[in-house]
N, C-alpha and C positions, 0 to 999 in steps of 0.2 A: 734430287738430293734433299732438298728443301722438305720436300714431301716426309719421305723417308724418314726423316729428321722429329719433323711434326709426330708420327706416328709412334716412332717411341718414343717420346716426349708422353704422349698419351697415356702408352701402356707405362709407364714407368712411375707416371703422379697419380694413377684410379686408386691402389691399395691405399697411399700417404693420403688419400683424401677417405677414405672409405675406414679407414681405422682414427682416424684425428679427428673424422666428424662426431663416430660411435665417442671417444674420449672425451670430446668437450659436452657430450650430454652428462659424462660423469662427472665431471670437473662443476659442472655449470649448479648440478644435486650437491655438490660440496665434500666429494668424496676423488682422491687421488691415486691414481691404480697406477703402477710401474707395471704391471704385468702386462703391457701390449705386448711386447716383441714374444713372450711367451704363449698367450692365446693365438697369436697370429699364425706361428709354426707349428701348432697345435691345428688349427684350423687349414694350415697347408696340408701337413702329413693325412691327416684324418679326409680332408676335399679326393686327393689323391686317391689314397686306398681305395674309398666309397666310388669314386667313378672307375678306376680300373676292374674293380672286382664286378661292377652293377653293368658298364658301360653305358653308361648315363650320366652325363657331365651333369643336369641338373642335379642329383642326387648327390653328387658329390660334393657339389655348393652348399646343398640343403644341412650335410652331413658336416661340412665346415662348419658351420653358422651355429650348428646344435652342439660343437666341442668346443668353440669360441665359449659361449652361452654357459655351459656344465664349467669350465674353469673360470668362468668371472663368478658362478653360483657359489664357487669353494672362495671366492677371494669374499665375497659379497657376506657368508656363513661367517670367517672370521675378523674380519675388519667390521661388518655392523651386530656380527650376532655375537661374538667373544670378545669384543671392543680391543685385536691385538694391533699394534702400529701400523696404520698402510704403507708407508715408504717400507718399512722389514718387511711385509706381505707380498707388497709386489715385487719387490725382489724375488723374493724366495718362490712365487708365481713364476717369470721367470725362468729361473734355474731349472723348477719342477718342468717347464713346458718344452725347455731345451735337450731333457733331458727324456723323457718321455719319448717324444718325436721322434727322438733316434733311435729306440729302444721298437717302436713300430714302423718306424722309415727303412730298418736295418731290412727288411723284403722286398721294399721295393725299389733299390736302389739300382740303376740301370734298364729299370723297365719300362718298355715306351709309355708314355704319359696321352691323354685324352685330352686335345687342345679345344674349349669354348668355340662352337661356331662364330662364325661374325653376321651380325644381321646386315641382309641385302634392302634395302629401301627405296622401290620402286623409285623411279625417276629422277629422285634426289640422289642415289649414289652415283649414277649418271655425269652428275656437275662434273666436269673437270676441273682438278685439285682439290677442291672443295668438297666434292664427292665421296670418296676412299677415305679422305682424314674423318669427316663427322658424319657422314650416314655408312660407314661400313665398320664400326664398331662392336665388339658383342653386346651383351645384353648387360654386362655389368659396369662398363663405362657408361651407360645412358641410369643405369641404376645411383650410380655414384651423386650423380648432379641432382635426380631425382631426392637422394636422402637428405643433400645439401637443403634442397629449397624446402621440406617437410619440416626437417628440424628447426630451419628457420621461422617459417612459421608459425609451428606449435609451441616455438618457445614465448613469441613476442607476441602472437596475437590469439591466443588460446587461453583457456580457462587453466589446462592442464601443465602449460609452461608457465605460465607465474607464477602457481603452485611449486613446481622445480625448481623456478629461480627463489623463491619465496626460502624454499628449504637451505639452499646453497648462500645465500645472503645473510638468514638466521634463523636458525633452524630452532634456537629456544621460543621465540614469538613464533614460528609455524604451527610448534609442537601445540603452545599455547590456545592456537585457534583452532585445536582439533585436527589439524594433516598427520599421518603418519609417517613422521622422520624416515623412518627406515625403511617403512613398507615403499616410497618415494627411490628414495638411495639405491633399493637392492633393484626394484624395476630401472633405475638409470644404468644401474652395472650391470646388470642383463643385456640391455639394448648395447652398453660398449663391448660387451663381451660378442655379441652376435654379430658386430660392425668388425670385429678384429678377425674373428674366422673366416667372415667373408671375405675380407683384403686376404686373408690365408690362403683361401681358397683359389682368390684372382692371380698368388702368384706361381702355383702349380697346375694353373688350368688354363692360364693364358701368356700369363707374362713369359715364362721357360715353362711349356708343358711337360714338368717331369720332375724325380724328389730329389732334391739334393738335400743333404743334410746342412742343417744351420740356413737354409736357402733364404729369409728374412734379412741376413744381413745387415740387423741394426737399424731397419726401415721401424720398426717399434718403437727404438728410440726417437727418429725422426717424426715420427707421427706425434708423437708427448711435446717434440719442441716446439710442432706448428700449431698446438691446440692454444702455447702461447705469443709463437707470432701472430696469431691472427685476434688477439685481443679477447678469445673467449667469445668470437663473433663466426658465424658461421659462413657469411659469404666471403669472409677474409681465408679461410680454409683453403679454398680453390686456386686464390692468387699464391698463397704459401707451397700447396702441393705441387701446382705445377713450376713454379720457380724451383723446388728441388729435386725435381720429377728433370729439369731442362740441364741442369748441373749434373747430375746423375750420366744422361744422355753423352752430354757433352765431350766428358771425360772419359767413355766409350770409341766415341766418334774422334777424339786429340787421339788415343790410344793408334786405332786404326789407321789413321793417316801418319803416326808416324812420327807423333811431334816429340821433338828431343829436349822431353820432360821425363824422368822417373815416372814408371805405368804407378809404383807405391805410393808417388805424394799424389796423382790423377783421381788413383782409387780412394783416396781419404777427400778430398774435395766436398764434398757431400758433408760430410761431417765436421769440414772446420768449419765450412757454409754456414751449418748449424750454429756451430758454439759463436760463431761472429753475429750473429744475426741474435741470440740471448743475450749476448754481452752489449747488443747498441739499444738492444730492447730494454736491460736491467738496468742503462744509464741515465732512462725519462721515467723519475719515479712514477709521475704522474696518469703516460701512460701502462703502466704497467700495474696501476691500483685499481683503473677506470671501469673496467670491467672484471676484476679479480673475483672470483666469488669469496664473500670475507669468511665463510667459516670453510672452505679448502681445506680439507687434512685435518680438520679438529671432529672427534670421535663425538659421539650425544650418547647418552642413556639418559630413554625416559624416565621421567619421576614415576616411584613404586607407591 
């Protein structure tokens, strides 16, 4: 049971960790994208198609990753290149990607889905308990922790992440010393946008191998709230995803056995989780300035 348990637990926090990592590179550039839940189902429906039609789940991913990537380029065109609002853009991102999805999901609705094999690892998946939970994974759960520990890196001890944070702290002294504000910005929104279709990707190709329409379920949203529980810090990511990765589960599992709770307030859990978890967050000013990036949401145009 315990096991069981552990395992979707897993598959439930890879996407929330795999989309909130790609967001806090954007956040980090100083640029604020609502459009996750949009590129994500974007990157679901488009994973789907591409591995049904190719059969080739690699392909499918790859083909996620490139539709994530092409709607952050439209969000990235008007929020850095026509200086219009990011909260009204990513919205409207969004809308366009929910609406979209269904407009190419409407064929494939019903039709068996091509699930991510699981890698088998000699000896180690062997361990009993310990075995099947962390060496029989597919290749996108061992991917996830892999992009965790990169960005972390490259943000704090690289030439190219001080840069990043350099933009996202003050982007008028960046400009100053020569970094290209935007050319910066639009490569951060690329990388979120490539991080969303893959979570897109991971939850029609693993999580429920098959399309359902809206199948994101407001994980977009979640993914936006953990880029600020976790302080803008990237190993904080992983204690946030899978805490609402285990809530998620949970509420599944009360479901199943039966507990005489409304399945309606079960299914929302997740979500008030969230809004409770911003609200003890938004109560320590102090943490919640520590690592803000100070120019978040504020538009530049360089000097002409």
């Amino acid at each position: 049971m315990v096991q069981a348990v552990l395992l979707t637990v897993i598959t439930a926090a890879t996407p929330l960790l795999i989309a909130a990592i790609g967001e806090l590179v954007v956040e980090r550039s100083g640029v604020l994208n609502l459009g996750v839940e949009g590129m994500m189902i974007m990157g679901a429906v488009v994973g789907f198609a591409a591995a049904n039609q190719s059969g080739s789940g690699a392909l499918g991913v790859l083909a996620a990753i490139v539709a994530g990537m092409a709607m952050s380029a439209l969000f990235g065109f008007l929020v850095l290149g026509l200086v219009t609002n990011q909260v009204a853009t990513g919205l409207a991102l969004t809308i366009l990607g929910l609406g979209v999805s269904g407009m190419i999901g409407e064929a494939f609705i019903g039709v068996p889905g091509l699930r991510l094999p699981k890698l088998d690892i000699p000896v180690l998946s062997d361990i009993p308990f310990i075995g099947p939970v962390v060496f029989q994974q597919d290749a996108i759960v061992y991917l996830s922790f892999a992009l965790v520990g990169i960005v972390s890196y490259c943000l704090f001890r690289t030439r190219i992440g001080l840069i990043l944070r350099a933009v996202g702290d003050n982007h008028t002294s960046a400009h100053a010393l020569g970094y290209s504000v935007l050319k910066v910005r639009f490569l951060a929104v690329l990388f979120g946008g490539g991080c969303a279709g893959l979570a897109g990707s991971y939850m029609s190709l693993a999580y429920t191998p098959q399309w359902v329409e809206n199948m994101t379920a407001g994980r977009g949203w979640i993914a936006l709230a953990l880029v600020v529980f976790s302080s803008w810090l990237p190993m904080r990511v992983i204690a946030g995803a899978y805490l609402f990765g285990a809530v998620t589960v949970l509420t599944f599992h009360a479901q199943a056995l039966g507990a005489g709770i409304p399945s309606q307030f079960l299914s929302s859990l997740p979500y008030l989780a969230t809004i409770v978890v911003l609200v003890l967050i938004s109560a320590n000013r102090r943490l919640t300035l520590v690592n803000t990036p100070a120019c978040l949401g504020k538009p530049f145009v360089p000097d002409r």
